[in-house]
C-alpha positions in Angstrom: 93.6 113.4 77.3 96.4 115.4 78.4 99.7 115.5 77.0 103.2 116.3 78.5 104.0 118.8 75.7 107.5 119.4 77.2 108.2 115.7 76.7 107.3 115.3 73.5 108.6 118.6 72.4 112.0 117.1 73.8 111.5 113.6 72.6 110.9 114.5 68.9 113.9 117.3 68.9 116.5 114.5 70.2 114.9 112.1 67.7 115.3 115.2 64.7 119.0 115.6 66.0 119.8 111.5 66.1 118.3 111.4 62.6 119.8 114.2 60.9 123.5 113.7 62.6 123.6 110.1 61.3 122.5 111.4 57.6 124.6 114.4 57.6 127.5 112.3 58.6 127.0 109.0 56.5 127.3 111.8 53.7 123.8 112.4 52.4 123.5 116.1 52.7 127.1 116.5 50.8 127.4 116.2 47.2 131.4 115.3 46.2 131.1 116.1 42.9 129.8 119.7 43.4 131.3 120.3 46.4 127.8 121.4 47.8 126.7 121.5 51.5 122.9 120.6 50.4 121.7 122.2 53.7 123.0 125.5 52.6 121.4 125.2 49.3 117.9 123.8 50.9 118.4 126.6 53.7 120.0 129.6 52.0 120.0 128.9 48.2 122.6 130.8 46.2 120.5 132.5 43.6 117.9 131.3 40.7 119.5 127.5 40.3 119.9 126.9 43.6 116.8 127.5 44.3 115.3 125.4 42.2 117.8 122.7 43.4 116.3 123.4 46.8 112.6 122.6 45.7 113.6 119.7 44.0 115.7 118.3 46.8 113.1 118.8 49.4 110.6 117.2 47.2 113.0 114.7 46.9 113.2 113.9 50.1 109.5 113.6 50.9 108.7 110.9 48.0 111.4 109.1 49.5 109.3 109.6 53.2 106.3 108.4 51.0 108.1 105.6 49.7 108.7 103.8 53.4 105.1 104.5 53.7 104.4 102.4 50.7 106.7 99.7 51.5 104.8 100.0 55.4 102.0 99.2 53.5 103.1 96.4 51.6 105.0 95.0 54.4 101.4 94.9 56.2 99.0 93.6 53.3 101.4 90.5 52.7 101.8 89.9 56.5 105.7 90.1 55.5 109.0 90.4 58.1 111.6 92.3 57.3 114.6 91.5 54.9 117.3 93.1 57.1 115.9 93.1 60.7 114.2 89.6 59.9 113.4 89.5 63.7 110.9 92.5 62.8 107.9 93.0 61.2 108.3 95.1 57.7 105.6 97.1 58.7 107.7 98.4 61.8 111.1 98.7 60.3 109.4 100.6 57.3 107.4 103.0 59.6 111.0 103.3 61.6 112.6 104.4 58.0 109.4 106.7 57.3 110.2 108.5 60.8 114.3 108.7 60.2 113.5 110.5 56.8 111.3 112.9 58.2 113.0 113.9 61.4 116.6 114.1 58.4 114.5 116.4 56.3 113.3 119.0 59.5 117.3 118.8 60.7 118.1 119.8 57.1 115.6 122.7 57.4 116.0 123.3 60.7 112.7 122.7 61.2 111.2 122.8 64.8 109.0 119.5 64.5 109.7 118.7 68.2 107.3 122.0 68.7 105.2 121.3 66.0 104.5 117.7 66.9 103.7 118.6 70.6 101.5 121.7 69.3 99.8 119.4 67.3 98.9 117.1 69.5 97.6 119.1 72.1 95.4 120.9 69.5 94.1 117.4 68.1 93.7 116.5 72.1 90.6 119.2 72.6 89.4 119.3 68.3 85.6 118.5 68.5 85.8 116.5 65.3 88.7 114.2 67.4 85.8 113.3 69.9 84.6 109.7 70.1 80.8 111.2 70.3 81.4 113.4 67.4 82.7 110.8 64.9 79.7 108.6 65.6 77.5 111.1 64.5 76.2 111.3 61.2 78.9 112.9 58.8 81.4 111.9 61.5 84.9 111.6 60.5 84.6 107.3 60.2 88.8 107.2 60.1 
């Protein structure tokens, strides 16, 4: 399988710059109280505090990635639509939030996921362990 690595490079960057614009603007990255630009402190923390702030806000924001995943899966197992897109499965609107906090999160650390994603693919595209014929063989990666 070949893959247009330029499109997807491009796809996932606009999709990272969508995401992270709306977040950034509805607010997330900012903290009133403080005054903090949370970017800054995840990109260029200010000394020993902020640098733990960093860690824990990153780590933050990947149990909340994992979190849509477990609400994907829920959404799935009980064959539920969604609450607030009711036209939708829960599965789908989940996965959609999943993807949203991810491509936030690389904005925030200006991540190039476009570039990873397109890498990644093309690597997984020629992996003998990816081959149909290889996965049916003994010891074969089954899923």
């Amino acid at each position: 399988m070949k893959t247009d690595t330029n499109y997807i490079e491009h796809a996932v960057t606009t999709l990272v710059d969508a995401c992270h614009t709306a977040s950034r603007e509805s607010g997330w990255w900012y903290n009133k109280a403080t005054g903090l630009d949370l970017i800054e402190v995840v990109r260029d923390p200010a000394g020993p505090v902020q640098e733990l702030l960093a860690g824990a806000l990153v780590a933050q924001k990947l149990c909340l990635s994992h979190s849509e995943l477990s609400e994907a899966m829920e959404g799935h197992r009980k064959g539920l639509m969604d609450d607030k897109l009711p036209h939708r499965t829960m599965i789908e609107v989940e996965l959609a939030d999943a993807v949203i906090r991810i491509a936030d999160l690389a904005g925030a650390l200006g991540l190039d996921l476009g570039g990873a994603v397109a890498e990644k693919m093309a690597f997984n595209a020629v992996r003998p362990d990816h081959k149909p014929e290889n996965r049916e063989k003994a010891g074969g990666k089954s899923y």
